[in-house]
N, C-alpha and C positions, 0 to 999 in steps of 0.2 A: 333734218334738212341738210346738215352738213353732209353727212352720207350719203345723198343724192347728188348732192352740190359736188363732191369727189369722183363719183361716177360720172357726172357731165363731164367733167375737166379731163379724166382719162380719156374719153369718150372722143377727145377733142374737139369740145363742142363748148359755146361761151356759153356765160352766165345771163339770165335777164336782171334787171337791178333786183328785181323784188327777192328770187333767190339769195342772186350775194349778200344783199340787207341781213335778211335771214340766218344766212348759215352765216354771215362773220358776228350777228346777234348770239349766236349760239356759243362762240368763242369767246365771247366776249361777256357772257354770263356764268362761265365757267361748266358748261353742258358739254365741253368736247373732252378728248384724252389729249395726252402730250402726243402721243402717237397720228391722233386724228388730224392736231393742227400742223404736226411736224410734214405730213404725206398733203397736204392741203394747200399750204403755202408752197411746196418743193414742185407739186404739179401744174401749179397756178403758175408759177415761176415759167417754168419750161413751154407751158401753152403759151403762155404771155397776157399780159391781164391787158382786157379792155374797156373802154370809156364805159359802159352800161355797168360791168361787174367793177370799177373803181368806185365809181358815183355811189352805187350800193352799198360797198363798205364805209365810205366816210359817211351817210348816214347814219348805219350803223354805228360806229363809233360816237358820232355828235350827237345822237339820241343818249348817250350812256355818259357824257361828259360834264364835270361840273358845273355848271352856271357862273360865267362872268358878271358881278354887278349890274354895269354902264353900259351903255351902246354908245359906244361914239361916229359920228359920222366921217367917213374919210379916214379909219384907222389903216394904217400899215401895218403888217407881217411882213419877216424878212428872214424864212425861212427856207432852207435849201433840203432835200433828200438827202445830204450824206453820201457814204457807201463811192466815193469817186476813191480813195483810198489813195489821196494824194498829199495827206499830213500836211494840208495849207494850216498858219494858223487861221484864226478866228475871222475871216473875212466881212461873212455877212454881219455878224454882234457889232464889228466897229462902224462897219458903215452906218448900222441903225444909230450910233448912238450919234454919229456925224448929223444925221440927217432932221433928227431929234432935237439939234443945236438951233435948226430953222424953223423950230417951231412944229415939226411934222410930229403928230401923235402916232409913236408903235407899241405896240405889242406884240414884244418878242418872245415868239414858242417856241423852246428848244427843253433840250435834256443833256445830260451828262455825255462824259464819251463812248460811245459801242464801238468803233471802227477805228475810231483814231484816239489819240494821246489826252487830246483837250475839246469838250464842246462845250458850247455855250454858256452851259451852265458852271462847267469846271473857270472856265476863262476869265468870268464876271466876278466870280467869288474874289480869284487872285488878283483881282482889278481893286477889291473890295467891296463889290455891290453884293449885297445878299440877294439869295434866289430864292429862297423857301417864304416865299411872303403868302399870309393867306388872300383870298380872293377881294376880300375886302382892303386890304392893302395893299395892294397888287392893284386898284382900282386906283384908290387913292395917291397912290407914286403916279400913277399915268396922267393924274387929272395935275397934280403940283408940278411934275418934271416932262412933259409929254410924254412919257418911255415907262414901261413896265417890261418884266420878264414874267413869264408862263412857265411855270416848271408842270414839264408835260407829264410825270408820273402823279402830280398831285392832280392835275383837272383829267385824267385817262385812267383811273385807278382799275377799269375793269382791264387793261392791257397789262395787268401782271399774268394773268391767265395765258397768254402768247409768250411770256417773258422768258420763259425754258426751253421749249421750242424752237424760239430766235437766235435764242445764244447758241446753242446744242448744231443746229442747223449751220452757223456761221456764213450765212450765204445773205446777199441782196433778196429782200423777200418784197412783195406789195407792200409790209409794213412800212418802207423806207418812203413811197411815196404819200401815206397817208398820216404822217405827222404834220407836214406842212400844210395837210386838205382839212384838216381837223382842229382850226387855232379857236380855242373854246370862247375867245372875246368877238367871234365874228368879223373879223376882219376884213372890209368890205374894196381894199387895194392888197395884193399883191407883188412881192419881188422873188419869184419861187424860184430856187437853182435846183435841176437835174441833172445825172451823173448822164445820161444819153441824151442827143439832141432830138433822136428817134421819135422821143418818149410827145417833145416840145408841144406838136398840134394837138393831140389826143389829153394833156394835161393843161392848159389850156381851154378846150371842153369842157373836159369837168370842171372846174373852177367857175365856169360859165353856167352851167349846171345847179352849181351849189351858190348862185347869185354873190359873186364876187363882182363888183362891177369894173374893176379895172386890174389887169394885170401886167406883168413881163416873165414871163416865162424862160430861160436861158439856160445855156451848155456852152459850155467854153472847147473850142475845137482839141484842146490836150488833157478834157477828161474831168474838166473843173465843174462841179455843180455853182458856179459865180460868171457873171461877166470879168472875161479876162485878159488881162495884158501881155499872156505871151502866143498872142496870134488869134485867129476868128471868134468870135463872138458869136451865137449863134439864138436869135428872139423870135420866141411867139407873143405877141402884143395883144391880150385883150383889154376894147374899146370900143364903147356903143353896142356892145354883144358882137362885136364882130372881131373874128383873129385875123392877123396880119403878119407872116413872116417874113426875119428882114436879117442882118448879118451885118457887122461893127468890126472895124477894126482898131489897135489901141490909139495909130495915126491921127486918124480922126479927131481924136479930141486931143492934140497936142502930147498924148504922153507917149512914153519908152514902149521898144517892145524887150522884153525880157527874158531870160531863159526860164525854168519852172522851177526850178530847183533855189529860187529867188527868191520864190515867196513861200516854200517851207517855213513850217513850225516846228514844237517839239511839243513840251507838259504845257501845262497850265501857266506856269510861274515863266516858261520862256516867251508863250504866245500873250501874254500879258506885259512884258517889256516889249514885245514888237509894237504892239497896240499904242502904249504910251510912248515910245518914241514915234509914231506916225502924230499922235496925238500934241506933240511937243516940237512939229515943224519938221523932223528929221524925213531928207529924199529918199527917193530910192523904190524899188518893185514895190514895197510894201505900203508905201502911202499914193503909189499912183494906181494901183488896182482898188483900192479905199474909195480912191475920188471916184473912177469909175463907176462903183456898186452905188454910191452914195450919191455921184450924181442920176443916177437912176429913179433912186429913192422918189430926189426932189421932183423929178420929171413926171412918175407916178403918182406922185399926190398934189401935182400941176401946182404946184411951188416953183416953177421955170419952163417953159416950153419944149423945152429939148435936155437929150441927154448932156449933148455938149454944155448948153449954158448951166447947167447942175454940177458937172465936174471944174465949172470955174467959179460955182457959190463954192460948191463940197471946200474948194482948196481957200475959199477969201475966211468959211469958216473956221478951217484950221488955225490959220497962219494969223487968224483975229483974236485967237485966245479962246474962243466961244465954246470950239467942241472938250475940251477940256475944263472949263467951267462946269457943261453940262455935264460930265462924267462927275465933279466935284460934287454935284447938287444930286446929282440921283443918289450918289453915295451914301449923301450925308440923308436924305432925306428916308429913303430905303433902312440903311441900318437904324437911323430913330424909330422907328418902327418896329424894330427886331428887339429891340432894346426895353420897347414900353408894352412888346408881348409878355 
């Protein structure tokens, strides 16, 4: 199938989902060559992947992925595509853990870093929270702290079969937007960042597709996969199954606008003092883009009616001591765990 699935795409011709299911099935059982997925993703790339052939590989993929314990209702994801190659630090991880403070259950699916310096996972660690928690504790951290991490090689383990191909390739592939469509606890609210705003309507869709009941979909007008504070803001809003695009600016909700180069990161250990300085009350780009993403959070899991009223919890939780407690307690509660493995 995937050999036909390559002739379609050169062909310049889409996929139907049952194909993509298929031939990314095939990839994903270890049935293809390095060769085969290398020319597969690179053609896919350049056609350009559409809602029918995305919706099919994340299928695919979620058929082959670990088992979450728990279903919780009204979980959060707060995962972005990556691949914007804009060495922000840790944006979305802080917000979750902001948003976390209010009581909001997430589960955060992320991975190490491909593109950049520090992700999610590298970040957390130098925070102190462990990432490699099995499923069963990884459940259990969510259900004591609201907040889990997802370490996305251990619930995707048939994605090491892509994993030479990706690197070798170096290039944004569909891979980038099917880590966030793929959060193996079912995540039933979304806060998805994309490196294009292009991309917005069409993901979105799928998300709609793959019964997500609530989203925010966003691109930041200077390339950020985050809602951003140095200029447009740019939201696909799904709600009641219906999309809604709309455009923010940082004004709006009382904050700075800022140059980009503001909210740069570096490793793990630098993007981990940002964090904890935002976390410790300290102003500036880095805690008013937090509020931001965080008051989003709360808005999408109607913990506050509006984005505005969310960035003015996001900052009562800061500067209350709260969201720093919670980092305290996932720490403490996460490593006991790692400790009585």
């Amino acid at each position: 199938m995937l050999t036909y699935a390559l002739e379609q795409i050169l062909l310049g011709k889409h996929l139907t989902r049952t194909v993509a299911e298929e031939a990314m099935g095939e990839i994903m059982d270890g049935k293809a060559t390095p060769a085969q997925i290398g020319a597969f993703l690179a053609s896919l790339r350049l056609k350009g992947e559409q809602v029918e052939e995305i919706i099919g590989f994340a299928k695919a993929m979620r058929a082959r992925a670990m088992s979450f314990p728990i279903e919780l209702p009204g979980l959060v994801d707060t995962c972005g595509t990556g691949g914007d190659g804009s060495h922000t630090f840790n944006i979305s991880t802080a917000s979750a853990v902001v948003a976390a403070a209010d009581g909001v259950h997430i589960a955060k699916h992320g991975n190490r870093a491909v593109s950049s310096k520090s992700g999610s996972a590298d970040v957390l660690e130098a925070l102190g929270v462990p990432v490699n928690l099995s499923p069963n504790d990884a459940a259990d951290c969510l259900r004591v702290t609201n907040l889990c991490f997802l370490f996305a090689p251990l619930y995707h383990q048939a994605m090491k079969h892509a994993a030479g191909p990706r690197k070798e390739l170096a290039i944004r592939t569909v891979f980038n937007l099917l880590g966030p469509l793929t959060n193996p606890a079912g995540a039933s609210h979304q806060l998805m960042g994309v490196y294009d705003a292009k991309l917005l309507p069409n993901v979105a869709a799928v998300l709609h597709e793959l019964d997500v009941k609530r989203a925010l979909v966003v691109a930041g007008s200077d390339g950020l996969d985050e809602l951003t504070v140095t200029g447009t803001s740019h939201i696909a809003e799904l709600r009641d199954g219906r999309i809604l695009t709309y455009e923010i600016e940082p004004e709006q909700f009382g904050l700075r606008r800022y140059e980009k180069d503001a909210l740069r990161g570096g490793d793990a250990n630098e993007n981990a003092k940002i964090i904890h300085d935002v976390f410790s009350g300290v102003r500036g780009a880095a805690r008013d883009i937090v509020l931001l993403n965080a008051g989003a959070i709360l808005y999408l899991a109607d913990r506050v009616s509006s984005i505005e009223t969310g960035v003015i919890r996001a900052a009562e939780l800061i500067d209350g001591g709260l969201v720093m407690r919670k980092l305290e307690h996932v720490r403490h509660i996460a490593g006991g765990m790692i400790h009585a493995s």
